[in-house]
ZAMARGU-4260 file (C-alpha; in steps of 0.2 Angstrom, whole numbers, plus 5000, padded with zeros to 4 digits):
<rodrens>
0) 5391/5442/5482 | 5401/5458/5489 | 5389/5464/5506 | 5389/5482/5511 | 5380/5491/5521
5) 5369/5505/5513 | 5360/5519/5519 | 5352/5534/5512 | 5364/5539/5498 | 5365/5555/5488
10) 5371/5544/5472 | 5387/5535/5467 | 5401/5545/5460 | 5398/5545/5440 | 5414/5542/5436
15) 5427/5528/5440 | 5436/5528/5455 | 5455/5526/5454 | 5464/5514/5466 | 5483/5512/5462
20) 5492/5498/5473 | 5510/5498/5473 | 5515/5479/5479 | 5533/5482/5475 | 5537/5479/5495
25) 5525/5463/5495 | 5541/5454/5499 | 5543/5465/5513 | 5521/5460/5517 | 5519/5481/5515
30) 5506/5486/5499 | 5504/5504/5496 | 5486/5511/5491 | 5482/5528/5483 | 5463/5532/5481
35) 5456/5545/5470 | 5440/5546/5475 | 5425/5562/5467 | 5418/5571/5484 | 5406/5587/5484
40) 5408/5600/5498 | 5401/5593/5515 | 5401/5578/5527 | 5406/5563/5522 | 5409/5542/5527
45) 5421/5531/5521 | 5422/5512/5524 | 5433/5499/5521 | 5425/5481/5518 | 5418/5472/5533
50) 5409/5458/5526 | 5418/5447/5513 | 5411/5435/5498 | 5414/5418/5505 | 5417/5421/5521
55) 5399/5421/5529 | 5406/5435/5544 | 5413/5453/5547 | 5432/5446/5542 | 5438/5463/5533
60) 5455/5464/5542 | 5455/5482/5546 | 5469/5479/5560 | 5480/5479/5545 | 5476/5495/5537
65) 5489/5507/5543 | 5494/5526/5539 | 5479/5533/5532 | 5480/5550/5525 | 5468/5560/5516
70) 5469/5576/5506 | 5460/5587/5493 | 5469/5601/5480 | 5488/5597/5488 | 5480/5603/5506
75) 5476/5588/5521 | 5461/5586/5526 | 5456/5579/5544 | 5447/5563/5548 | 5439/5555/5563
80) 5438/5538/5565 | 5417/5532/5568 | 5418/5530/5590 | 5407/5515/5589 | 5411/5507/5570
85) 5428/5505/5566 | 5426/5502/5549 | 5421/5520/5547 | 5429/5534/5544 | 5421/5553/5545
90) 5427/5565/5532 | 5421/5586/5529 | 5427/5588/5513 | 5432/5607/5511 | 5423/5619/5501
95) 5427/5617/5481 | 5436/5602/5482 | 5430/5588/5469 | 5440/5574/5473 | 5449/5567/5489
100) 5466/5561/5486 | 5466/5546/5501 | 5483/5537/5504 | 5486/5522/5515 | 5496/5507/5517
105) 5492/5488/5522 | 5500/5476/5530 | 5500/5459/5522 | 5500/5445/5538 | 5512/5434/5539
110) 5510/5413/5538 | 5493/5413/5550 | 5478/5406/5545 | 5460/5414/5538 | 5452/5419/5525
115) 5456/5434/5513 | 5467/5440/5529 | 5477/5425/5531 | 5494/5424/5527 | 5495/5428/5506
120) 5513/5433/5502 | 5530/5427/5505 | 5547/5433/5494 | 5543/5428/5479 | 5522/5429/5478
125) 5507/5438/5480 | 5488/5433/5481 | 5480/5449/5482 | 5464/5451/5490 | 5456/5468/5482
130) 5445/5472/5500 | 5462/5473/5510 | 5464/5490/5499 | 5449/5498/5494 | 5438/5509/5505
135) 5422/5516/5498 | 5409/5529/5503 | 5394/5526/5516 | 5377/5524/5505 | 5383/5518/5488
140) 5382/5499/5481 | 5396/5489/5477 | 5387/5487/5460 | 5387/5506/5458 | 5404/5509/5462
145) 5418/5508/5448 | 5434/5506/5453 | 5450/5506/5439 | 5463/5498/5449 | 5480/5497/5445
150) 5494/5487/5450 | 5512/5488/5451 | 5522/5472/5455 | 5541/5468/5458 | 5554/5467/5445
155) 5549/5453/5434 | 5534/5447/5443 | 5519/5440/5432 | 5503/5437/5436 | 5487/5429/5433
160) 5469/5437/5437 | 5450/5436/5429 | 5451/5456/5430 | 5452/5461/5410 | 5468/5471/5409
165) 5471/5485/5396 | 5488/5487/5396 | 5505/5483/5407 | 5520/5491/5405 | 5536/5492/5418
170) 5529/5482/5431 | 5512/5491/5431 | 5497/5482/5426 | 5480/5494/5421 | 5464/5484/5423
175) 5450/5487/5413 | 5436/5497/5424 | 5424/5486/5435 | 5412/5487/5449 | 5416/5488/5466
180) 5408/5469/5467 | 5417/5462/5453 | 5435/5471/5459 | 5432/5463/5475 | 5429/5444/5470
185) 5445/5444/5458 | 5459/5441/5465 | 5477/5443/5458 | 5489/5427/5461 | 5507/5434/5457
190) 5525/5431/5456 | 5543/5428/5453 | 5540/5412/5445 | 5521/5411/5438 | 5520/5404/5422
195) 5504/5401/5411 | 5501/5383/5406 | 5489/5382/5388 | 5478/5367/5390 | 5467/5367/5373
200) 5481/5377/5363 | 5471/5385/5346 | 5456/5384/5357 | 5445/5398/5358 | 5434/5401/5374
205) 5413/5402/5368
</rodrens>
């Protein structure tokens, strides 16, 4: 189970949040996050993921995450990073702006070991790990949250996930919309050679 911290919340956005990750320079160890994210007028906290499913301590790698950016209606908007958590990130969204556009890029180790942080990508594959590119606001639940993700791979990449896709097309694969909890604990294994293997062909699953 995903853990996040939560304090007093004014409610989670009611309506999916849109995260698009360009992996196209996964070769290259860069991925490319844009976040769409609903905001009301005022102050407010992002985080990116601290504590990860399965790995039993505050792992998230945020020593990778790299050239954030946030705006709202084609203007920037400033941010200040939290003086004590690093994790957090304080945002005034302007006056009648209703949802902040947040860019940022991460950078995938190299061979080194760990967890979700540990070395996931090499020329020809990708095992992405949803929490090195998703940040969330202060207060919600990751079962609250609804991310729709997608995903754009290299030129002829497959992949394989337990994410329900609903459509891919030119590289870029749409997922279906899912919480913020399920997002995190599905992975996407991908690359220039993965193949699917039918064990129980005709088979339907019950």
């Amino acid at each position: 189970m995903l853990t996040l911290l939560v304090t007093a919340s004014p409610g989670a956005p009611n309506f999916p949040l849109r995260l698009d990750v360009d992996a196209t320079d996964a070769p290259r160890r860069i991925l490319h996050a844009r976040l769409s994210l609903p905001a009301s007028p005022g102050e407010l906290t992002l985080l990116y993921p601290q504590w990860i499913p399965g790995e039993h301590g505050p792992t998230g790698p945020i020593a990778d995450l790299v050239a954030l950016k946030i705006g709202a209606a084609g203007q920037p908007v400033a941010w200040k990073r939290d003086a004590e958590d690093m994790f957090a990130f304080h945002v005034t969204v302007p006056a009648g702006a209703t949802v902040l556009e947040i860019a940022y890029d991460f950078l995938l180790a190299p061979n080194a070991p760990g967890f979700s942080s540990g070395g996931s990508s090499s020329a020809t594959l990708l095992v992405l790990n949803w929490n090195q590119v998703v940040l969330y606001p202060k207060g919600s639940k990751a079962t609250d949250l609804e991310y729709a993700a997608t995903l754009r791979l290299p030129k002829e990449w497959k992949f394989g996930t337990a994410l329900p896709s609903v459509q891919a097309s030119a590289g870029t694969v749409e997922f279906a919309p899912v919480s913020l909890e399920t997002l995190v604990d599905s992975p996407v294994i991908a690359g220039a050679h993965f193949r699917t293997l039918d064990l129980s062909p005709g088979a339907k699953p019950s």
